[in-house]
C-alpha positions in Angstrom: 63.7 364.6 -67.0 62.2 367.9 -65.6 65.3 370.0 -65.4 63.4 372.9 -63.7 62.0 370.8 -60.8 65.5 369.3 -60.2 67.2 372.4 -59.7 64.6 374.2 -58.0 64.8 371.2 -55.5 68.8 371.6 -55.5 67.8 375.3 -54.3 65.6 374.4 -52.1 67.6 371.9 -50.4 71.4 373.9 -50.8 69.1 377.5 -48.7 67.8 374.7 -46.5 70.6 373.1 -45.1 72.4 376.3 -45.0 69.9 378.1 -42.7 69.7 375.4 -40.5 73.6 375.4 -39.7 72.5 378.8 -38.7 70.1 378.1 -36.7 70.5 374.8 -35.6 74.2 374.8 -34.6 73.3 377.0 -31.6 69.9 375.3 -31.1 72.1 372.1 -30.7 74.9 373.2 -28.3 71.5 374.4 -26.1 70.4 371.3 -26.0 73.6 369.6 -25.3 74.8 371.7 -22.5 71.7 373.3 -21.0 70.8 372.6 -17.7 67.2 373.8 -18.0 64.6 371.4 -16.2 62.2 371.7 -19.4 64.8 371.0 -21.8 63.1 367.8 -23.1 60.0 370.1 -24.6 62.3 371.8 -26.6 63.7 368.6 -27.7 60.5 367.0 -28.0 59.4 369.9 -30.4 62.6 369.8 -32.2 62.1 365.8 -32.8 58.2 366.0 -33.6 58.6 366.4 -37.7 59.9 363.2 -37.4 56.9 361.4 -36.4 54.2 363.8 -37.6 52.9 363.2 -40.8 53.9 365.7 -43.7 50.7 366.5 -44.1 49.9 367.4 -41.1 52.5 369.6 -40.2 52.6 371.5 -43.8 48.8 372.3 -42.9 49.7 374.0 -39.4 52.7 375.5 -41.6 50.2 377.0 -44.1 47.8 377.8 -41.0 50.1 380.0 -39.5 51.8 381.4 -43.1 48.0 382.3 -44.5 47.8 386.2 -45.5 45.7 387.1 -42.3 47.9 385.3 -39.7 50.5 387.5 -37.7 53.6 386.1 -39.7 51.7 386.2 -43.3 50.4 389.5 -42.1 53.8 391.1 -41.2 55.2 389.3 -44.1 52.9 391.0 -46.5 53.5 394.4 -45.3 57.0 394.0 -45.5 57.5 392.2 -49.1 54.0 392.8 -50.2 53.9 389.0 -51.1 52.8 386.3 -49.3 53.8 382.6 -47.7 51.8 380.1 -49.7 52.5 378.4 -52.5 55.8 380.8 -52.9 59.3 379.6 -53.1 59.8 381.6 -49.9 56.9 379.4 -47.9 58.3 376.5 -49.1 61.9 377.0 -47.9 59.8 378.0 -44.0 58.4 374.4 -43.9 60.9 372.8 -45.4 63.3 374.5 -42.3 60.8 373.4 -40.5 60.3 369.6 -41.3 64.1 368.8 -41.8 65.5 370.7 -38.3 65.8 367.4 -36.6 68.3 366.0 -39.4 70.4 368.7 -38.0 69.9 369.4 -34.5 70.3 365.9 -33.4 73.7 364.6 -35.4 75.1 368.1 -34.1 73.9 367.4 -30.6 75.5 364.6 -30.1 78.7 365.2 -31.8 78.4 368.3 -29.3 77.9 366.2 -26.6 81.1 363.4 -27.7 83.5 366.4 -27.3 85.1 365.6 -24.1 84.4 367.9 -21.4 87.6 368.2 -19.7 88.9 369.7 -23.2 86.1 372.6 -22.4 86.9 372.7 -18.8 90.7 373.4 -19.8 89.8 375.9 -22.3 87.8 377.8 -19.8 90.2 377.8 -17.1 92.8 379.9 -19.3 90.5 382.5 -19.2 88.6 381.7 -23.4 85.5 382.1 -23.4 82.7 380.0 -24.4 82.4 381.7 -27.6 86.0 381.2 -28.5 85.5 377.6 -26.7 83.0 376.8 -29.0 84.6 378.3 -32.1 87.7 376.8 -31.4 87.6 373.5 -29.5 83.7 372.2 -30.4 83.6 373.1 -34.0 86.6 371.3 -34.8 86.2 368.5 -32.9 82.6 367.7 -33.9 83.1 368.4 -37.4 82.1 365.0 -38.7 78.6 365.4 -36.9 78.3 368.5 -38.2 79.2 368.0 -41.4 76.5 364.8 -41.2 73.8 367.4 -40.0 74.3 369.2 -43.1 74.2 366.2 -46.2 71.2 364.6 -44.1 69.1 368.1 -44.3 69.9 368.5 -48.2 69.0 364.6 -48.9 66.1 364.7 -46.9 64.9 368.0 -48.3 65.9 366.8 -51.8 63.1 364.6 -51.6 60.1 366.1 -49.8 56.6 365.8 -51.1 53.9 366.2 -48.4 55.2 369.5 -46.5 56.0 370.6 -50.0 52.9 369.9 -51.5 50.1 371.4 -49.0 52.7 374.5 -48.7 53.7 375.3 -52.2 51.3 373.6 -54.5 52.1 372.3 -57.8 53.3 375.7 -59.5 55.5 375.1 -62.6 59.4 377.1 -62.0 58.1 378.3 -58.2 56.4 375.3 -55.9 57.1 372.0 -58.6 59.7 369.8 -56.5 61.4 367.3 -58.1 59.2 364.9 -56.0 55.8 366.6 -57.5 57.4 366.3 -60.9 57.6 362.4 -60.7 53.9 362.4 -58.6 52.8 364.4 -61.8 54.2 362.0 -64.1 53.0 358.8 -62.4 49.6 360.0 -62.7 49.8 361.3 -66.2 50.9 357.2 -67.4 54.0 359.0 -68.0 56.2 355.9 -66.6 59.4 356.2 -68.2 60.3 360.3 -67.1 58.8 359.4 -63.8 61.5 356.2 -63.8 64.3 358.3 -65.3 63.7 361.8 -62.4 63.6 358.6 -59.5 66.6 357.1 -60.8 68.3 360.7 -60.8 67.3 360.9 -57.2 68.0 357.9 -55.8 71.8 358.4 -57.1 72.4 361.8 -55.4 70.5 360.6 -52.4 73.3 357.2 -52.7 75.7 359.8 -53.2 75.1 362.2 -50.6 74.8 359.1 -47.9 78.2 357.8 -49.3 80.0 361.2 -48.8 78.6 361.2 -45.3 80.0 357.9 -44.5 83.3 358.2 -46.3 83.2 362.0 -44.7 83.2 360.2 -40.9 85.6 358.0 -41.4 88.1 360.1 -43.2 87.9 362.7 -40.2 88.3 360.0 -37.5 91.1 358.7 -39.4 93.2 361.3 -39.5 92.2 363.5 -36.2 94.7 361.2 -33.9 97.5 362.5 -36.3 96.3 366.9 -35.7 
């Protein structure tokens, strides 16, 4: 198995998912509790990698990372590196193409939390900081927590995005997902069987901890 593609996707996916709480955690209690009238654009955007092809959005992605672009630009004068085909550009798009495997479980575990709770929390004077901190968080752990293992699987095993972002560089841009492409089409049948059977248990895995993780939670909440 190619050792170096495997954890290079591990790192990939492990800075992925935990930019994405970042960022996504307030991006979802927008969403949930906005009243904005063009709120659906911003979940329309959020929800587009899902139906755009791979391909087609790491080629925008490279568009707007290229070395004479505003963001490769400014990039390059401040790291004097650049976007493509860097580990760096690869963990961008791969923000990118697996936000919606965050935003929308945390959105709607946001939006289960029942809003008298808030109401109540409000009314003795917390504030919606604290509210959220304290009352959301907790409460839509499970969601949360479902967010997070969806975005490493899913980033785990990315190709397309990957491939017209990064390339096919050995240690910096070679996914575990270009390592198996590369050794399907060099006949080499039984390390491209052995790297997909590796994935396909810590994808099983992943998706079983999610599951068990949900039910354990809403198990044993009644009794907090």
């Amino acid at each position: 198995m190619d050792w170096q593609a495997i954890w290079l996707s591990i790192r990939l996916a492990f800075f992925t998912t935990a930019i994405l709480l970042v960022v996504g955690m307030p991006l979802a209690y927008w969403l949930t509790y906005s009243r904005r009238r063009w709120k659906f654009a911003v979940e329309a955007v959020v929800a587009l990698p899902l139906v755009l092809p791979p391909t087609v959005l790491g080629f925008y992605v490279l568009l707007a990372m290229a070395p004479r672009s505003p963001v490769g630009a400014l990039y390059a004068r401040v790291t004097g590196g650049t976007l493509p085909f860097s580990f760096q550009g690869l963990l961008v798009a791969s923000v990118l193409y697996s936000m919606p495997f965050t935003v929308q479980p945390v959105a709607a575990a946001f939006g289960a939390v029942d809003r008298k709770l808030l109401e109540a929390s409000w009314c003795l004077g917390i504030s919606r900081l604290q509210t959220f901190r304290r009352v959301i968080v907790p409460l839509a752990l499970p969601g949360i927590a479902t967010g997070a293992i969806l975005s490493f699987a899913h980033t785990l095993g990315e190709f397309g995005v990957v491939l017209m972002v990064g390339g096919n560089i050995p240690g910096v841009t070679r996914t575990v997902s270009i390592s198996i492409y590369d050794q399907v089409q060099s006949l080499n049948y039984l390390g491209a069987l052995r790297t997909s059977l590796f994935l396909v248990g810590v994808s099983f895995t992943v998706l079983v901890a999610t599951y068990a993780l949900q039910r354990r939670v809403w198990a044993v909440w009644p009794a907090n």
